[in-house]
C-alpha positions as CSV (number, residue, x, y, z in Angstrom):
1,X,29.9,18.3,68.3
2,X,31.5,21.2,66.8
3,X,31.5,21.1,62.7
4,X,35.2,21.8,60.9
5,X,33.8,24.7,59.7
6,X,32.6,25.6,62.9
7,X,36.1,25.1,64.0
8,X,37.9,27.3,61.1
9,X,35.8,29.7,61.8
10,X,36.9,30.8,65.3
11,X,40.5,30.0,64.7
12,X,39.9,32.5,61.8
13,X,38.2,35.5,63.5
14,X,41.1,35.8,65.6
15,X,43.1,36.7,62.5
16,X,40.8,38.6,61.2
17,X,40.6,41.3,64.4
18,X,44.9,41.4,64.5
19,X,44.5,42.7,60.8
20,X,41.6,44.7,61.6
21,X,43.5,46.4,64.5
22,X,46.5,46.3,61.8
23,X,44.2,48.6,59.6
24,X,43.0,50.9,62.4
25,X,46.8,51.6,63.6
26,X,47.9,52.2,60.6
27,X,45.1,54.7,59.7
28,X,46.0,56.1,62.8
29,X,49.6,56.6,62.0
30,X,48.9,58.2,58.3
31,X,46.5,61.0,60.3
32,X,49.7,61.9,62.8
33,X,52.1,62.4,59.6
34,X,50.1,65.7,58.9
35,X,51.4,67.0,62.1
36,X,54.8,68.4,63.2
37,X,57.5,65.6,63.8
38,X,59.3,67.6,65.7
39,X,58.5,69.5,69.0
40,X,57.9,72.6,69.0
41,X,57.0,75.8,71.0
42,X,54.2,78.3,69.7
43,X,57.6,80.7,69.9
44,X,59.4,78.9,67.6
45,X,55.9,78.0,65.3
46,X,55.2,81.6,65.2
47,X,58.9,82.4,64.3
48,X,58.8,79.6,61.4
49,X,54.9,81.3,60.3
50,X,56.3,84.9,60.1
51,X,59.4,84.1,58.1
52,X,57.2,81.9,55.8
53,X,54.9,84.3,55.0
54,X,57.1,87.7,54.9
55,X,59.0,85.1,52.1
56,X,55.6,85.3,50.3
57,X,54.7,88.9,51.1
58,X,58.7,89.9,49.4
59,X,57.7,87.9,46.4
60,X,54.6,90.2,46.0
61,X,56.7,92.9,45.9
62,X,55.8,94.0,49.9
63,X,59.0,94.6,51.9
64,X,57.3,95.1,55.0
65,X,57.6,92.0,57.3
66,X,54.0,89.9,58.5
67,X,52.9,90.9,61.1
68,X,50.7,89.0,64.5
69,X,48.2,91.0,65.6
70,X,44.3,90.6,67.2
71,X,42.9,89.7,64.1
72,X,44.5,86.8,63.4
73,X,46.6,86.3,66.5
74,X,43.8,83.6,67.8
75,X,43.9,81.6,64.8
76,X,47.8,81.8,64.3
77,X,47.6,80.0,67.9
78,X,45.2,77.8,66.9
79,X,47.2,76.9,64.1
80,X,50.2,76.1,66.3
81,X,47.6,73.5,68.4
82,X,46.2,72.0,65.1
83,X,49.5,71.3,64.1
84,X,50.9,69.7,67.2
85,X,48.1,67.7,67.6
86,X,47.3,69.4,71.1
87,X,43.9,68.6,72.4
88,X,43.2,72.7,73.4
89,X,42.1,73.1,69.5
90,X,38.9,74.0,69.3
91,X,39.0,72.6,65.8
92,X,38.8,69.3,64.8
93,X,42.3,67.8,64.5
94,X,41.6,65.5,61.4
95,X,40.5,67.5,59.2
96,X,41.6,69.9,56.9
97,X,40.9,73.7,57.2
98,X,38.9,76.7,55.2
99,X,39.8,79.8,55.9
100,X,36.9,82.5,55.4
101,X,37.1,86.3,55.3
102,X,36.9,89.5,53.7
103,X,38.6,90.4,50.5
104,X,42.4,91.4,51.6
105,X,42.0,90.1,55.2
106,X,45.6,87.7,54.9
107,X,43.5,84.5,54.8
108,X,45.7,83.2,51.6
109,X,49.1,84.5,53.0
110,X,48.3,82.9,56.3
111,X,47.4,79.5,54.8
112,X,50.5,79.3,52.1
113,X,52.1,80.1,55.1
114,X,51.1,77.9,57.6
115,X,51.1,74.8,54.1
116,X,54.7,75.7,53.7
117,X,56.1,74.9,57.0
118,X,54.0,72.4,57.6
119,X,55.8,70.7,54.3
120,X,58.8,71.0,56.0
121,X,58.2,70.1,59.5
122,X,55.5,66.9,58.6
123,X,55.9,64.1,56.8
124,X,53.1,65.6,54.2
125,X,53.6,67.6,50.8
126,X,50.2,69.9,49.8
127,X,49.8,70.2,46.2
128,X,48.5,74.0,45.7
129,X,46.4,74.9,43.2
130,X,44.4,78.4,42.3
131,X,40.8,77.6,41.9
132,X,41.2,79.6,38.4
133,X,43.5,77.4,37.6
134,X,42.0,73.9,38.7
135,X,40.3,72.7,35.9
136,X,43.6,72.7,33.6
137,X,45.4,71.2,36.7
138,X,42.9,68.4,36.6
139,X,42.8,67.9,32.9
140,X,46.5,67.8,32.6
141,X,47.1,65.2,35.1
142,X,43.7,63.7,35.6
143,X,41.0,63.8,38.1
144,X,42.3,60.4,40.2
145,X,45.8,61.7,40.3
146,X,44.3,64.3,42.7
147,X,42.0,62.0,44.3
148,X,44.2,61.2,47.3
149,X,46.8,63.8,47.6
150,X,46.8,66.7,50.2
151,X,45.3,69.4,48.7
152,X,45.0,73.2,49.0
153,X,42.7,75.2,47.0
154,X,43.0,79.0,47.2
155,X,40.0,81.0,46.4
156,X,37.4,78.3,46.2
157,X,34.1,79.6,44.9
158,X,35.9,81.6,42.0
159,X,36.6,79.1,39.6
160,X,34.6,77.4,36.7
161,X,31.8,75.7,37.9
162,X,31.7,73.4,34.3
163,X,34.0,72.7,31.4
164,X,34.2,70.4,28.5
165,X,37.0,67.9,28.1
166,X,36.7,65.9,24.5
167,X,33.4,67.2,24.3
168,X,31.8,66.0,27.7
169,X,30.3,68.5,30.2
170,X,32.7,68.3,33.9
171,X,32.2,69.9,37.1
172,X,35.4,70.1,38.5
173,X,34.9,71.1,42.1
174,X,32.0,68.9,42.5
175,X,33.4,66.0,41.3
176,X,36.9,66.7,43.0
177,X,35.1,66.8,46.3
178,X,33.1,63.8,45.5
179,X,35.6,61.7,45.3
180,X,38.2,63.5,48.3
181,X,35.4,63.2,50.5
182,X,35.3,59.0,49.8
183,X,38.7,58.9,49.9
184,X,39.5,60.7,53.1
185,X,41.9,63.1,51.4
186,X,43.4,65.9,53.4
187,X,41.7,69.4,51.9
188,X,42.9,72.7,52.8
189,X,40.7,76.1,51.2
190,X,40.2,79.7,51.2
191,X,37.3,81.4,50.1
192,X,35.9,85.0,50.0
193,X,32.1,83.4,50.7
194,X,30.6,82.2,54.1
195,X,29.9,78.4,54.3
196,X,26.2,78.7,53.4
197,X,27.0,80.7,50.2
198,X,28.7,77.8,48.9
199,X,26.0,75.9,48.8
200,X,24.8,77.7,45.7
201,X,28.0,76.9,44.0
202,X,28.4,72.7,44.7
203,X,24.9,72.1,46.1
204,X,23.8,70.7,49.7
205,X,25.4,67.3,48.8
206,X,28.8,68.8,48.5
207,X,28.5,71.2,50.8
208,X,27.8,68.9,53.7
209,X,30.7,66.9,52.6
210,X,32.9,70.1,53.2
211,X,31.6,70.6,56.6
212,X,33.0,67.2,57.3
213,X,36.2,67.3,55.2
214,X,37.4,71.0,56.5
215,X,36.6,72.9,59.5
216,X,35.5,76.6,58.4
217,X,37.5,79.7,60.2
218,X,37.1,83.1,59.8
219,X,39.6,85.2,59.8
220,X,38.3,88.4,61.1
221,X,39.5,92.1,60.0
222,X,40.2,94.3,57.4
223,X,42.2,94.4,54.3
224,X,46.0,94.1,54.9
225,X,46.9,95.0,51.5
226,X,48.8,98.2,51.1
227,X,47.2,100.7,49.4
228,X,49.4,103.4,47.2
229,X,48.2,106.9,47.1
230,X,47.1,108.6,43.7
231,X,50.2,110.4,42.7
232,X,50.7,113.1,40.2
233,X,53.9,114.3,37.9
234,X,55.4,116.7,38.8
């Protein structure tokens, strides 16, 4: 004969899978709010990308419109998969993204870019912050506040690697990543170094954990930046 507690616990395991299955669908659900809510052709995406970023080239002070070319015409459609949440990405769709390239080559443009209409078109706002600028960001509003929020750190590798707040030795980055990295936060990077040179910043233990967090892509070419020739009075 079957014990009463024997008996509570099967009625109960029943319950317990509908709120486990709960869980997993809503989990589910918060990964598809980082992509577009609306559809959308790589036409109209590239449209959107171009007027983003000549918006960010004008504030610079550049008057000549982005432009899509081999270089980064791969990864612009890439871009337009990962945001759709098509299945021909070759990257992985839940995670977050660091581009990689030469000094100049448009990776930052490209990402503010790609950020700024994805605030617009998904259900997800990215805090940005300069990696210069991180450890203030974080002592101003506290490490937690940035624990879970969608994130996008340009020029990672270039900021402070320790700092003191009230007298105790932090590591921003490293404790940052630490904590996104438990937390499943959404992480989005750019960095002048290759994925193994940042292992000499953060260590192997946070390195791996980028690996995981952000799928690395390099942006191939040259500078883009304009270049003004040496002029003299006349």
């Amino acid at each position: 004969m079957k014990t009463l507690g024997n008996q509570l616990a099967q009625m109960q395991k029943p319950i317990q899978q509908v709120e486990l299955d709960m869980q997993i669908q809503a989990q589910q659900f918060e990964l598809r709010t980082y992509k577009s809510q609306f559809e959308m052709s790589y036409e109209q995406f590239k449209e959107l990308l171009i007027g983003y970023a000549s918006k960010i080239l004008l504030k610079r002070s550049v008057t000549t419109p982005y432009v899509i070319d081999n270089h980064n015409g791969p990864v612009i459609k890439q871009l337009y998969y990962y945001f759709t949440n098509n299945p021909l990405c070759n990257w992985n769709l839940n995670a977050g993204l660091l581009f990689g390239g030469k000094v100049g080559c448009g990776k930052s443009v490209l990402m503010m870019a790609y950020l700024e209409l994805s605030n617009n078109y998904s259900r997800k706002i990215t805090t940005t912050v300069h990696s210069k600028r991180l450890a203030d960001y974080l002592k101003s509003r506290g490490l937690e506040s940035c624990v879970r929020r969608p994130l996008f750190i340009d020029e990672l590798g270039r900021e402070e690697t320790e700092t003191k707040d009230f007298g105790n030795v932090i590591k921003p980055v490293i404790d940052l990543f630490a904590l996104r990295y438990e937390s499943g936060a959404r992480t989005y990077a750019t960095t002048n170094y290759k994925i193994d040179a940042l292992e000499k910043f953060y260590g192997d233990f946070i390195r791996s954990r980028m690996e995981e967090m952000m799928t690395y892509v390099f942006i191939p070419g040259e500078s883009r930046r304009l270049t003004n020739q040496v002029k003299q009075a006349r």
